[in-house]
C-alpha positions as CSV (number, residue, x, y, z in Angstrom):
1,X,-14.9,4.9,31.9
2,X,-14.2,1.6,31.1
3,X,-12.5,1.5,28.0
4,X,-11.5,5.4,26.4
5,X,-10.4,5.3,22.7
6,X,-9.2,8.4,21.4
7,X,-8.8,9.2,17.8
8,X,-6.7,13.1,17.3
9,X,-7.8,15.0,14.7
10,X,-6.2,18.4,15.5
11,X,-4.9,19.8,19.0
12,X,-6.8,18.0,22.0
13,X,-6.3,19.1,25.4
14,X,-8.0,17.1,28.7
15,X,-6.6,17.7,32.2
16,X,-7.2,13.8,33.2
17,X,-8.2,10.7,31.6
18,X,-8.9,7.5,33.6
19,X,-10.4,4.4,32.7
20,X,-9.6,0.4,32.5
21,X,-7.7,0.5,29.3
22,X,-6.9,3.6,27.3
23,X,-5.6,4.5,23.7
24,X,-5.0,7.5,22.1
25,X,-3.6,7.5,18.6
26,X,-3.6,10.2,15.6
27,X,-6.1,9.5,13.2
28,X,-5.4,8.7,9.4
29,X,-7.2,11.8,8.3
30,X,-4.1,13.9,9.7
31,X,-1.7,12.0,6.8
32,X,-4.3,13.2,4.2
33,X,-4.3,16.9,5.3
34,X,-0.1,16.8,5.4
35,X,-0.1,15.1,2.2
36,X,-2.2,18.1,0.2
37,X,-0.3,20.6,2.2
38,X,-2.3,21.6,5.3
39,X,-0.8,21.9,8.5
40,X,-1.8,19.2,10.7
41,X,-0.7,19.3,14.2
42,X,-3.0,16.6,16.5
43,X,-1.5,15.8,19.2
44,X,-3.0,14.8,22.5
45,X,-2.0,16.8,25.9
46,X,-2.8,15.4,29.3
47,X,-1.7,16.2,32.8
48,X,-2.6,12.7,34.1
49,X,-3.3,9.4,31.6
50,X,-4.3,6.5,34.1
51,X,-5.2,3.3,33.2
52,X,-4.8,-0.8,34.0
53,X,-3.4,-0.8,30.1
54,X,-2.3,2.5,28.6
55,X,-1.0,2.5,24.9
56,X,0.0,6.6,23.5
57,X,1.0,7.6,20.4
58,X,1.7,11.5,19.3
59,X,0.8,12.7,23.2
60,X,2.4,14.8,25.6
61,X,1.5,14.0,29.6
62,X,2.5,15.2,32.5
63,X,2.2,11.6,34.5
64,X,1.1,8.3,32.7
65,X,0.0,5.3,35.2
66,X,-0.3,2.1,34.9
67,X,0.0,-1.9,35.1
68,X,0.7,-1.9,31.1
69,X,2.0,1.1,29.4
70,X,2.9,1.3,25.9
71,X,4.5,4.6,24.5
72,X,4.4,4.9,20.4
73,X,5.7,7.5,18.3
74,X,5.9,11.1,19.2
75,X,5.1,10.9,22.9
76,X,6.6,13.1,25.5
77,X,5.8,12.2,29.0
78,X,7.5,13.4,31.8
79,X,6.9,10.4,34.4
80,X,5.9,7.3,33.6
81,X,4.7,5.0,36.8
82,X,3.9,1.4,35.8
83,X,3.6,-2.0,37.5
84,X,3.9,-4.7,35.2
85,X,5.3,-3.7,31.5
86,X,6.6,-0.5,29.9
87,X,7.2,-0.2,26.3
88,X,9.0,2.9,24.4
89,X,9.2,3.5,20.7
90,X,12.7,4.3,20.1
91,X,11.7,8.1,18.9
92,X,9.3,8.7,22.4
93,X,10.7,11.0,25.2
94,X,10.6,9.6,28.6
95,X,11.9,12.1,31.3
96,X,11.0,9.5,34.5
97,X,10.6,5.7,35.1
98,X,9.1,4.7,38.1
99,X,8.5,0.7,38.5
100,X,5.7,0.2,41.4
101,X,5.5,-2.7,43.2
């Protein structure tokens, strides 16, 4: 696809996702449930995220590629190969960097 804009509700699972420019992010729904006490686990989990821009929040990959990758709060990846620009929120988990060239 082209452009792939995820919005977690609850647990989402995908063995790949590739497109142009990618972003997953937890909806706003999942503060509601938390807030009148429902357990609210959404998270994203991915073997391969690949992408020419690839921003993640609350997602756990295997490998994330690509020429811009931004990693937000609660990710967990366990290699990250990028060409021009990584960014990681100071509470993401980055096992592997890997800069391409």
């Amino acid at each position: 696809a082209e452009r792939i804009d995820v919005r977690v509700y609850g647990p989402c699972r995908a063995r790949e996702i590739v497109g142009s420019a990618i972003s997953a992010k937890r909806s706003k729904t999942v503060l509601l449930k938390k807030l009148i006490g429902q357990v609210a686990h959404a998270e994203l989990t991915a073997d391969l995220i690949e992408g020419d821009t690839v921003t993640l929040e609350h997602t756990r990959a295997a490998v994330v590629r690509g020429n811009r990758v931004v990693l937000g709060t609660g990710c967990e990846v366990g290699r990250v190969k990028y060409r021009d620009e990584l960014r990681v929120a100071g509470k993401a988990i980055v096992m592997e960097r890997v800069q391409l060239s």
